[in-house]
C-alpha positions, 0 to 999 in steps of 0.5 A: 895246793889250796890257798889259805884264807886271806884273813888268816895269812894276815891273822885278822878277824872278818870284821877287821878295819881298813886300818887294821888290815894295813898294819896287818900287811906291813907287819907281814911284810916286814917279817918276810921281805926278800931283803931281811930273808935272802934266798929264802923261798919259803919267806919269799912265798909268804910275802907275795901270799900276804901281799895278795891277801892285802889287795883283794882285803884292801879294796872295798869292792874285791874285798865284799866279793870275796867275803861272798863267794871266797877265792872264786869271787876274786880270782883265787885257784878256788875256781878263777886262780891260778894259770891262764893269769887270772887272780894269784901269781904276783911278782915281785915287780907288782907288788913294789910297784903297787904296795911300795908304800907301806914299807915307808922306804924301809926295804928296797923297791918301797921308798924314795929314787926311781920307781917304775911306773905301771901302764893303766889297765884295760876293762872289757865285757865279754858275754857267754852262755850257760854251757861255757859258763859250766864248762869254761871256756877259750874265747879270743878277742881283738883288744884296742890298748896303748902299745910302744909304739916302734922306735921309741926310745928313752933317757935318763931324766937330765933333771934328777940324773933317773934318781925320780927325786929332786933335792931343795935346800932352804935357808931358815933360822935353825940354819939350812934344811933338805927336803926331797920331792918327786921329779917334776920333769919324769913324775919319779920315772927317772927316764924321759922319752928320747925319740918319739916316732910319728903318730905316738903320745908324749911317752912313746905310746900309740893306740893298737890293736892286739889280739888277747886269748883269754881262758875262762874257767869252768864255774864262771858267774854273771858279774865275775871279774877275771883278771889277765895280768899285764895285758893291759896298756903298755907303761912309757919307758918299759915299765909294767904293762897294766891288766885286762879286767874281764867282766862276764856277763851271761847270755839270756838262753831262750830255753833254760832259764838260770835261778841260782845254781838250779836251772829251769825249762818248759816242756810241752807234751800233749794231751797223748803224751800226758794220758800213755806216758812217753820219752823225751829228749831236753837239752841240758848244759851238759848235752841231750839226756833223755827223760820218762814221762810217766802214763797220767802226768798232770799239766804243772808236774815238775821234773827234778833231774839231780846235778844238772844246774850249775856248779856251786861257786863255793862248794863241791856241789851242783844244782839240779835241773828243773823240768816244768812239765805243760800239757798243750791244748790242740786249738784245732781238732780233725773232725775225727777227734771232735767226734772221738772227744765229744763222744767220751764227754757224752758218756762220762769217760775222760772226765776231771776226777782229781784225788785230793792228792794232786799238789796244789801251785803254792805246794810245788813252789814250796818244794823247789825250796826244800 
């Protein structure tokens, strides 16, 4: 099933503020939190979907990304979505943990008391070539992040007894007045570490190496963000791991060059080749096809091999595969083919002779364009 565009889950308009967005989110929110809804799936799948909605358009960057190239962009089931933890799929935990705030104490998971903390995410580059980028991928990577380190326990926080908050009471001339503050002892954790073995931090944490198998999805772009959840640091006291945000960067190919979705290569043939015609082999991304050069081709011709290119990020289509066709000039000749070429000179055969039909460089640039 296709998701829904973000701006119609929270029914706004693309041109809506920040502000708007928010109260656009609390609103749905409020009306299908778990809490006002028991044991109703439907309502919980429509909170979790607003709740993704509201991160990618409550964050400048995600939020231009998707208006670009939608779901793709930001990791949607349009293409970056769906399983392998990319994109979509939140719980209920991440969005409390992230969101809690907008529900002002209303609902559970959103106010006031212990909260649990999630781990920092980790951001990491990963380059890949134009084949793995059509056709998707599975690399595996040794990833360094903060782990638990073993042995490391925790407790309740002796000073808001795991409450995260701290009650002061003030003696003023209206008679006393109750304020309530974040724990400073556990940062409203609620839990502070108890046994912290040799070699870690202040919250149990040590540096590790892990190795993280990432599935990257056919139709990848150079700069695409893909996100891994909770394969980020690890949070102190068995919190919410954070994610790993996996940045593609394209691998320069030295013979298909990339312009968009369409892809562009040079062929050198010569001067035989040109005059009888021949069959050629090019390497594409989808593998070897073989190509007819026809008798007569002229040095500039440009072959178009229809679908070949990359697929489009944000339809059903592909581009096309561009083949440059260059007719070589030997810079040594055999005396033999001295004698055989300055013989043909001398007679007038072989000689320059365009039509007024041949495209002039300006006409077949125009035409990559149409």
């Amino acid at each position: 099933m296709s998701k829904r565009d973000y701006y119609e889950v929270l029914e706004l308009s693309k041109s809506a503020s920040a502000e708007e967005i928010k109260k656009a989110y609390r609103k749905m929110a409020i009306k299908f939190h778990p809490d006002k809804n028991p044991g109703d799936k439907g309502a919980e799948e429509k909170f979790k979907e607003a709740a993704e909605a509201y991160e990618i358009l409550s964050d400048d960057n995600k939020r231009a990304r998707y208006d670009q190239y939608g779901h793709a962009g930001v990791g949607g089931n349009g293409g970056f979505g769906g399983g392998g933890g990319f994109g979509g799929g939140m719980n209920m935990e991440d969005i409390f943990s992230q969101f809690g705030d907008i529900f002002g104490g209303h609902f559970g998971g959103g106010g006031g008391g212990q909260q649990q903390v999630k781990g920092s995410n980790l951001r990491i580059r990963i380059k890949l070539n134009l084949e793995e980028m059509v056709n998707g991928t599975q690399k595996t990577l040794k990833v360094k992040k903060m782990k638990t380190a073993p042995g490391a326990t925790s407790k309740t926080c002796p000073t808001c007894n795991g409450s995260g908050v701290q009650l002061k009471v003030m003696n003023t001339m209206f008679g006393q007045m109750q304020t309530q503050t974040t724990c400073g002892t556990c940062q409203g954790i609620g839990k502070v570490a108890d046994k912290i073995p040799a070699g870690a931090n202040a919250q149990g944490l040590i540096k590790d190496e892990e190795e993280i198998t990432i599935n990257i999805p056919a139709g990848a772009r150079d700069g695409i963000q893909l996100n891994v959840r909770g394969k980020g640091n690890d949070a102190p006291f068995g919190g919410i791991p954070g994610d790993l945000l996996v940045i593609v960067e394209e691998e320069v190919d030295q013979v298909i060059k990339r312009e968009g979705d369409n892809l562009h290569q040079e062929l050198y043939i010569s001067f035989a080749e040109a005059s009888l015609g021949t069959k050629r082999e090019i390497p594409t991304v989808g593998g070897k096809v073989k190509i007819t050069i026809e008798p007569g081709t002229q040095s500039g011709k440009i072959l178009r091999l229809a679908g070949k290119g990359l697929p489009s990020i944000d339809s059903y289509g592909k581009g096309d595969m561009f083949i440059h066709i260059n007719v070589w000039t030997p810079q040594k000749l055999t005396k033999e083919q001295k004698d055989f070429f300055e013989k043909q000179m001398s007679s007038g055969e072989m000689v320059a002779e365009p039509s007024g039909k041949e495209k002039t460089f300006f006409d077949k640039v125009k035409d990559l364009f149409n």
